[in-house]
C-alpha positions as CSV (number, residue, x, y, z in Angstrom):
1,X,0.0,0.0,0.0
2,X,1.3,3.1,-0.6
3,X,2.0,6.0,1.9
4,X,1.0,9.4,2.1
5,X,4.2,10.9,1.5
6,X,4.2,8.6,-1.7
7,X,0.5,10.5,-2.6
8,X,2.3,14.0,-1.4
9,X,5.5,13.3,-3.7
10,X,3.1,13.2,-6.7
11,X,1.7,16.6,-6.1
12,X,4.9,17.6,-5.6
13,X,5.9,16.4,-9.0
14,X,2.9,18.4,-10.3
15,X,4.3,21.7,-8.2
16,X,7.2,21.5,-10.0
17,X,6.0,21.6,-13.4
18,X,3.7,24.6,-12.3
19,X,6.7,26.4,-11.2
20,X,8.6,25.3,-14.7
21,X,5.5,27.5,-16.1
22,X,5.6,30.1,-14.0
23,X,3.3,29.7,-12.2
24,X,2.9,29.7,-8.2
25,X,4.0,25.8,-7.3
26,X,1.0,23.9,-6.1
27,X,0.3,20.6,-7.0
28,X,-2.9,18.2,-6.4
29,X,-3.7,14.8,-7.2
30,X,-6.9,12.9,-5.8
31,X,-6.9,8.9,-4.6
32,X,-9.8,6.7,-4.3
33,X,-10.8,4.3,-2.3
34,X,-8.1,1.5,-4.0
35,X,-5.3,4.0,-3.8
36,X,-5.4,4.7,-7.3
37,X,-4.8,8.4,-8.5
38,X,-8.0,9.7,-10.5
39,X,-7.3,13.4,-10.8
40,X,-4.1,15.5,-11.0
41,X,-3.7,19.5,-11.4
42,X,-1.2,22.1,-11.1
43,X,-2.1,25.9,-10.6
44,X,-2.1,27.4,-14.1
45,X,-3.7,31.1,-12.5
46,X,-1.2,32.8,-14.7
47,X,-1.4,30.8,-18.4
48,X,-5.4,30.4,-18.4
49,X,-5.6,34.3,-17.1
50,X,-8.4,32.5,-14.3
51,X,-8.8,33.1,-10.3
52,X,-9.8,29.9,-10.5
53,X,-7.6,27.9,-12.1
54,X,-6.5,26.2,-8.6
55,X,-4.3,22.5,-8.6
56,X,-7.1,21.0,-6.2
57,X,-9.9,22.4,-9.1
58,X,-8.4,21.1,-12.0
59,X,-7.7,18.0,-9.9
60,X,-10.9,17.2,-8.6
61,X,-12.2,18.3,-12.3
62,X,-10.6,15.3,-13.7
63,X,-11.4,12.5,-10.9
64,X,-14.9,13.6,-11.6
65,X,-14.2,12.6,-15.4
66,X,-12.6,9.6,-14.1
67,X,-14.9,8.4,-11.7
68,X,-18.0,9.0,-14.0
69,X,-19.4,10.9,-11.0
70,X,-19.4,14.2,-9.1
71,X,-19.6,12.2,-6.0
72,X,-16.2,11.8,-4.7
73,X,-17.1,10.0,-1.8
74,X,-14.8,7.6,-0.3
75,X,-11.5,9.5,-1.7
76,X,-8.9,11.7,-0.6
77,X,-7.0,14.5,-1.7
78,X,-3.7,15.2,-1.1
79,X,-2.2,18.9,-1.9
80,X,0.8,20.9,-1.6
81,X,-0.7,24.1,-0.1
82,X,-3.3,24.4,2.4
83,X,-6.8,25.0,0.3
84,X,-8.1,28.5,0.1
85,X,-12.0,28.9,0.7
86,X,-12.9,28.4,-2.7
87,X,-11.3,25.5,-2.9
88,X,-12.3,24.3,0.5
89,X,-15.5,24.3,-0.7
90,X,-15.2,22.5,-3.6
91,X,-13.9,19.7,-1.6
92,X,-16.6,20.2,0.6
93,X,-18.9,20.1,-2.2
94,X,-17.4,17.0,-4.1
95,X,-18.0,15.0,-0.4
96,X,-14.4,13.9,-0.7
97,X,-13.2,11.8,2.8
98,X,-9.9,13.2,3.6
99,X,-7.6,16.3,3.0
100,X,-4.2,15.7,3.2
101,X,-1.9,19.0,2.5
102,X,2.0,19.8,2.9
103,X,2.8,23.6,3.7
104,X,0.4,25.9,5.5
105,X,-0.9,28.7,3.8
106,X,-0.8,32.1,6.7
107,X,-3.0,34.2,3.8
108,X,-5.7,31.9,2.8
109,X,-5.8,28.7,4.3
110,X,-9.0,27.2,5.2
111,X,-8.2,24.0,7.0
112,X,-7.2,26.1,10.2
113,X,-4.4,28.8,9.3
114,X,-7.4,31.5,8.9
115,X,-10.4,29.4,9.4
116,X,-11.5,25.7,9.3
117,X,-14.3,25.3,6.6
118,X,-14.2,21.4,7.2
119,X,-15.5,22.0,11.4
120,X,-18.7,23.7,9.6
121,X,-21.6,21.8,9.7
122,X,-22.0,21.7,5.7
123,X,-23.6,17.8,6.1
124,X,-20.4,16.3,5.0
125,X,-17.4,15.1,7.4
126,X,-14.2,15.7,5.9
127,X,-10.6,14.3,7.8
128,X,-8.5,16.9,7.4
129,X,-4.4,16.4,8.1
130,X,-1.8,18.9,7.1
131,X,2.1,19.1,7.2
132,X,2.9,16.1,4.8
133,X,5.8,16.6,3.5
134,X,5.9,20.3,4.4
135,X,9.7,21.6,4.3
136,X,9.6,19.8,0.8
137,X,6.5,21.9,-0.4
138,X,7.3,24.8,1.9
139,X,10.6,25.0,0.1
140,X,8.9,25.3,-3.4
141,X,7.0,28.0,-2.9
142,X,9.6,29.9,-0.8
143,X,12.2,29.7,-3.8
144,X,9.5,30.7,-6.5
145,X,8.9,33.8,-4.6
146,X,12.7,34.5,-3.5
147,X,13.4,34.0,-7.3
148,X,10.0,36.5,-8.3
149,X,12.1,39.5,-6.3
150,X,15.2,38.7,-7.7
């Protein structure tokens, strides 16, 4: 079976490329119930000109495709930066299980660094856990903005 840091080092992977494009490294991949990866996205903000062109949209986007369903039940998502509200909701929205995310996000984040969407009594339950892998995705977004001022 394979670990959460495995899960974590794919949406690192995904980060990476984002931040090959220029745009701010997050990464996002969704895992169902067999541990099989049904969605991946990056943030692509800056290429699609979109507020919300977020890695944990574009990745729940595709499990949705995969899975033949907008019911996400049953999965979990694992991401490189704390979700923002928007996205928050969508997670909410798409009933996924569990939240699994590396760095912590001090402007946005929704899972506890600003508020907890996921204690609100919306109707669905989600596990939230955060600092997987956190130097490792910490450390990409601290070097794409140390770079941005250079």
């Amino acid at each position: 079976m394979k670990t959460n840091e495995f899960y974590m080092s794919q949406a690192i992977l995904l980060a990476a490329q984002a931040k090959d494009d220029g745009e701010t490294p997050v990464g996002c991949v969704v895992v169902d119930s067999s541990g099989e990866i049904i969605g991946s996205g990056r943030n692509r903000r800056e290429k699609l000109k979109s507020a919300i062109a977020h890695a944990e949209l574009e990745a729940i986007k595709n499990a949705c495709i995969t899975s033949h369903d907008w019911r996400l039940g049953g999965c979990s998502l694992f991401v490189t930066l704390e979700p923002c509200p928007m996205c928050a909701g969508a997670i909410i929205m798409a009933r996924i299980d569990k939240v699994f995310f590396g760095a912590c996000d001090e402007i946005t984040g929704s899972c506890g660094s600003i508020i907890n969407l996921f204690m609100e009594n919306y109707g669905q339950k989600t596990q939230v856990t955060g600092g997987i892998l956190a130097d490792e995705c910490s450390f990409l977004l601290k070097d794409f903005f140390r770079n941005l001022r250079v």
